[in-house]
C-alpha positions in Angstrom: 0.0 0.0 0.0 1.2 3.7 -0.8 0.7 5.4 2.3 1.2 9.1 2.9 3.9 8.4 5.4 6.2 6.2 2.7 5.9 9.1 0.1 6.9 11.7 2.2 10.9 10.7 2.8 10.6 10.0 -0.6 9.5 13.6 -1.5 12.6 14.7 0.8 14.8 12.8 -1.0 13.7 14.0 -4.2 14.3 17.6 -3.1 17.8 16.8 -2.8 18.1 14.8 -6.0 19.7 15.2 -9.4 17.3 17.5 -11.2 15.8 15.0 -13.5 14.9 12.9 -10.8 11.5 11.0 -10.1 9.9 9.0 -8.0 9.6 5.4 -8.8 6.9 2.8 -7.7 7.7 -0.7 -8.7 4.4 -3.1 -9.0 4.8 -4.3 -5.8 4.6 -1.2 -4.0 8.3 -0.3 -3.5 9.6 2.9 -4.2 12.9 4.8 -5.5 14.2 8.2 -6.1 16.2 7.4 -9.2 17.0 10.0 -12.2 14.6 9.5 -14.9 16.4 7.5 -17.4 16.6 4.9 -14.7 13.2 4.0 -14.1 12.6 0.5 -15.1 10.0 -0.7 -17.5 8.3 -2.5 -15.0 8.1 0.7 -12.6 5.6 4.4 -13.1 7.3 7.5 -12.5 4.8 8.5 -9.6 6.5 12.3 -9.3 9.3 14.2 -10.3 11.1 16.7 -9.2 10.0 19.1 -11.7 6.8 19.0 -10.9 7.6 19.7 -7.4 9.5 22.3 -7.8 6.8 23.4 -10.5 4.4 23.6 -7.8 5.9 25.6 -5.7 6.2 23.2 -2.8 7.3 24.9 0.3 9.2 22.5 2.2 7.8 22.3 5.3 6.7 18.9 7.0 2.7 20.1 6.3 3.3 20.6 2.7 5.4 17.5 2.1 2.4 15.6 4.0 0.2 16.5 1.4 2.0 16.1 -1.6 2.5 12.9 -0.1 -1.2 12.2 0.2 -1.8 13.7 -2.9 0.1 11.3 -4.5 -1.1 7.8 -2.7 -4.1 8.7 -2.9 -3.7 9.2 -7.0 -1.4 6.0 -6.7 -4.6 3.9 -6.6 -5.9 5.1 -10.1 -5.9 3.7 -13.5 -3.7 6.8 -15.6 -1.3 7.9 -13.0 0.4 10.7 -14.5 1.8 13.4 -12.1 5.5 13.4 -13.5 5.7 16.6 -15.3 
């Protein structure tokens, strides 16, 4: 299950990443921060770091939490696209 609280050291991690970076959810359920060339066929790209940044996510812990829940919550769905 994609919970909120997985996502968010993910989305910390990603902050700190190589800028073409993403967030990548195996079928299973485990994730990666890996640069975007990396992610493997098998995997979605659940979230990149462009799109965080184009968001304009303040990092603080409230507006990581919801990213985070944002995107388990959209994790769920047929047509998952939030990498930008």
């Amino acid at each position: 299950m994609h919970t909120p609280s997985r996502l968010y050291g993910h989305l910390v991690a990603l902050m700190h990443a190589c800028t073409d970076a993403v967030v990548a959810v195996s079928p299973e359920g485990s994730m990666r921060v890996c640069p975007r060339g990396e992610v493997g066929a098998a995997e979605c790209a659940a979230y990149s770091r462009d799109l965080l940044l184009a968001e304009g996510v303040v990092p603080t812990p409230a507006a990581l939490q919801e990213v985070a829940a944002r995107i388990a919550a959209e994790l769920g769905h047929e047509g998952l696209d939030l990498v930008a």
